[in-house]
C-alpha angles and dihedrals in degrees: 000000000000118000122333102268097342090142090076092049112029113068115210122261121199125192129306112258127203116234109276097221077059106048097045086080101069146011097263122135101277095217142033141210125262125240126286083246087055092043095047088052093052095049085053089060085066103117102220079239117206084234112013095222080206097077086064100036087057111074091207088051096228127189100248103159086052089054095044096048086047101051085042089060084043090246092147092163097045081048097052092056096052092050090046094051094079107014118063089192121041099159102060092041088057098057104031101032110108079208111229089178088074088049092059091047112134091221085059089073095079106356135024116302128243122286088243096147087047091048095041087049088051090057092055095055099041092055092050085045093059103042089253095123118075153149101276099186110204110259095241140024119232094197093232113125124210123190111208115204112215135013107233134117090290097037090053105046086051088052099051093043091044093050079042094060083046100260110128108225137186125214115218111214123183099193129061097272145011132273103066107227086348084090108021106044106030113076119243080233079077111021118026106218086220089067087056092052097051089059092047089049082063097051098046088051085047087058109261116142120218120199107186133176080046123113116188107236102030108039101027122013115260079224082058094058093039097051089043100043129062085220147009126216119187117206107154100136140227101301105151111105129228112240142201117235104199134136117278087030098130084056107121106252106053117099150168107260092216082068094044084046097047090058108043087053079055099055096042086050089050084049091052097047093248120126110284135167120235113234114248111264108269093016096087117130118212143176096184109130094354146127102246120210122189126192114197126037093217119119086272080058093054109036081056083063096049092050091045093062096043080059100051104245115173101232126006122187140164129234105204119173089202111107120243119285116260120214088246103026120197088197094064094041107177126285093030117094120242122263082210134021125209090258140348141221093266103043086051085064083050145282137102123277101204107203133222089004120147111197102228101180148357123229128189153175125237089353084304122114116253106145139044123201123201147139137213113258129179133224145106095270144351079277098072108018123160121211111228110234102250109005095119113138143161134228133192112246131185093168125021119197124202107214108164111116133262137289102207157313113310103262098197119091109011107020093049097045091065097036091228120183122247147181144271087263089054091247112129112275114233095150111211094323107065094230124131125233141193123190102229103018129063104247087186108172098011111134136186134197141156127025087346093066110028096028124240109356144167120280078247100045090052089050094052086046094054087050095045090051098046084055091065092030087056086042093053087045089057085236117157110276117277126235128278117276117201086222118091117252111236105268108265092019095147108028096028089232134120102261112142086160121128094248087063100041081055091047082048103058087053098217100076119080104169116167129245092271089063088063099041095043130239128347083349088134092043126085 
């Protein structure tokens, strides 16, 4: 793959990034692609590796060396089907992964890794560019009907496989527009919205139906769908966030940075002219003029940062229990994908990210936030942290965010409605086989898939779910089988049984039919 040695000779070149003291100023995208000639050139540095790690580091298994070697002999279409094959959204994969597949790179073990998310970005858009990518509606109808619950990654990705098998399915959306936190959590800095609607365009002239400003459970019953619709995915995500239960919480000021996020995508959307929904009187987050605290140096940490400054607040910094970064860290062993990076896109626009720092208690003044008090701690992770005798320190505060993850899909509403089992984790249990279950109710025909069912997840990780999950949903619905993925079906996926043997891995692809003497090996079934 690639050029002939090209990875001794070929540094890597990431995108081009606008000046931060620039791009502060407005909601722009915050970085470009390269030229073809650049691209070409990075495509080249791919190793034509014995086994290419990336495949496993990619939870959608895509066929990155192909792609590479493809954009390298300057072949974008052929490219672009291969990336399609087994990702139904590049685009959005190639700005918000954080690309663990780079991180798997064979070249990474001693030099930079390939530019894979870059390259596989290029292609997209390309592809959009040139008039490549359409709505391709399926030939037939099988006049089965599917409701999707959410529009997120997941939701999406399930959506688009299950109107591709001929089912004509509606996705069910509670907020104003489509793409989950998608839109609303990651900045426009990083992902246009616009980018997000284009796709969708293509959906709905596919056939898929979106119903928004409509939340299952509240605004239509969970039984109606159910009565109305063949079968029913849920795909709503992981939006319970985590807390932090210290002393001086309930003071006004702290909040959840998933709340702070959500409205700054829709000012910037009002802003814009798209829909967008006004924030009820005396509810409004800023960080206009204010001391920012941020708790959590994950990318939600970090995308409050970059909003903050957009807003103008005085000081932003960022509280992260995670220990500083070594040189060789242990903790990010090849081929494992680092939990931090040395910096990110927002603190290099400015701000202080504090290490190995655990917040302990909030302090205010006339029920308002004005203090944090916190102290350094060592360990590997927030699991094992150590509290350093005597590291105890205080800093001023006008807006806290809450930035550490989520704990599980929201219960009320939907979930509880149909009393459906979960898991220790609290995510809805659907075992290997993405099938819901209740104890003491028939949930025939009640799927799961994405962050709702595994827990918090990658944008990447959530679209190769909702592909996984449409497989056994079009199954069920005793639709043709569907083409071959490159991603592994969970294990049992069909019967719901444990079979990790090669005559199911073959059933499962769904393209492969061999008979019972390829099994059991040469002249088995002769006498």
């Amino acid at each position: 793959m690639g050029e002939l040695g090209a990875f001794l000779k070929v540094q890597r070149v990431g995108f081009d990034k606008r000046d931060p003291d620039e791009r502060v100023h407005d909601y722009e995208r915050y970085f470009s692609l390269p030229s073809e000639e650049v691209l070409a050139g990075q495509g080249a540095r791919c190793m034509d590796c014995g086994i290419p790690f990336c495949h496993e580091g990619c939870p959608l298994g895509n066929l990155i060396p192909d792609w590479n070697d493809l954009v390298y002999r300057g072949h974008w279409h052929e490219a672009l089907d291969q990336l399609h094959s087994t990702n139904n959204f590049p685009e959005f994969t190639g700005r918000i992964c954080p690309a663990p597949c780079e991180s798997a790179c064979v070249l990474a073990i001693n030099d930079d890794a390939v530019t894979i998310e870059q390259i596989e970005m290029a292609i997209a858009e390309k592809g959009f560019d040139e008039g490549w990518i359409v709505a391709e509606p399926p030939a037939r109808r099988t006049g089965k009907t599917v409701a999707v619950i959410g529009s997120g990654p997941a939701g999406l990705a399930a959506a688009a496989e299950l109107n591709r098998c001929g089912h004509l399915v509606t996705v069910y959306e509670r907020d104003e527009g489509p793409g989950g936190l998608m839109r609303f959590g990651v900045p426009d800095a990083k992902l246009e919205k616009s980018v997000i609607d284009r796709r969708v365009e293509l959906l709905e002239q596919e056939g898929i139906s979106f119903v928004y400003d409509t939340e299952v459970g509240r605004d239509v019953a969970i039984e109606e769908l159910r009565e109305k619709h063949d079968a029913v995915v849920i795909a709503i995500g992981s939006r319970v966030s985590r807390d932090l239960p210290v002393e001086g919480r309930e003071l006004a000021g702290i909040h959840f940075a998933m709340d702070y996020l959500y409205q700054r995508n829709r000012f910037v959307a009002k802003t814009q002219g798209r829909p967008s929904r006004d924030t009820p009187p005396g509810e409004e987050i800023t960080a206009a003029g204010k001391k920012v605290i941020v708790i959590g140096g994950g990318d939600t940490g970090m995308d409050c940062v970059s909003n903050s400054h957009r807003e103008g607040a005085t000081d932003v910094r960022i509280l992260d229990v995670y220990v500083e970064l070594l040189t060789d860290d242990p903790r990010h062993r090849w081929p494992l994908p680092p939990k931090r990076t040395e910096t990110t896109y927002a603190l290099d626009e400015g701000g202080k990210r504090q290490w190995g720092t655990e917040v302990t208690a909030f302090a205010g003044k006339d029920g308002k936030v004005t203090h944090v008090y916190a102290r350094k701690v060592t360990g590997t992770s927030s699991r094992d942290l150590t509290p350093v005798p005597g590291s105890e320190f205080v800093v001023e505060a006008d807006l806290v965010l809450i930035a550490i993850g989520f704990e599980h899909p929201e219960h009320e509403g939907l979930i509880s409605e149909l009393k459906i089992d979960l898991d220790h984790h609290g995510n809805v249990r659907t075992g290997q086989t993405y099938r819901a279950s209740a104890a003491d109710a028939s949930l025939s025909g009640v799927f799961a898939c994405g962050d709702a069912r595994l827990g918090q997840s990658l944008v990447v990780s959530a679209i190769a779910e909702g592909r996984k999950c449409a497989r056994v949903v079009n199954a069920d619905l005793g639709g043709s089988p569907m083409d071959a993925d490159r991603e592994r079906l969970a294990i049992g996926a069909w019967s719901g049984e444990a079979d990790s043997t090669l005559r199911h891995e073959a059933e499962a692809a769904g393209n492969v039919r061999p008979g019972d003497e390829f099994f059991q090996g040469p002249g088995s079934l002769t006498e």
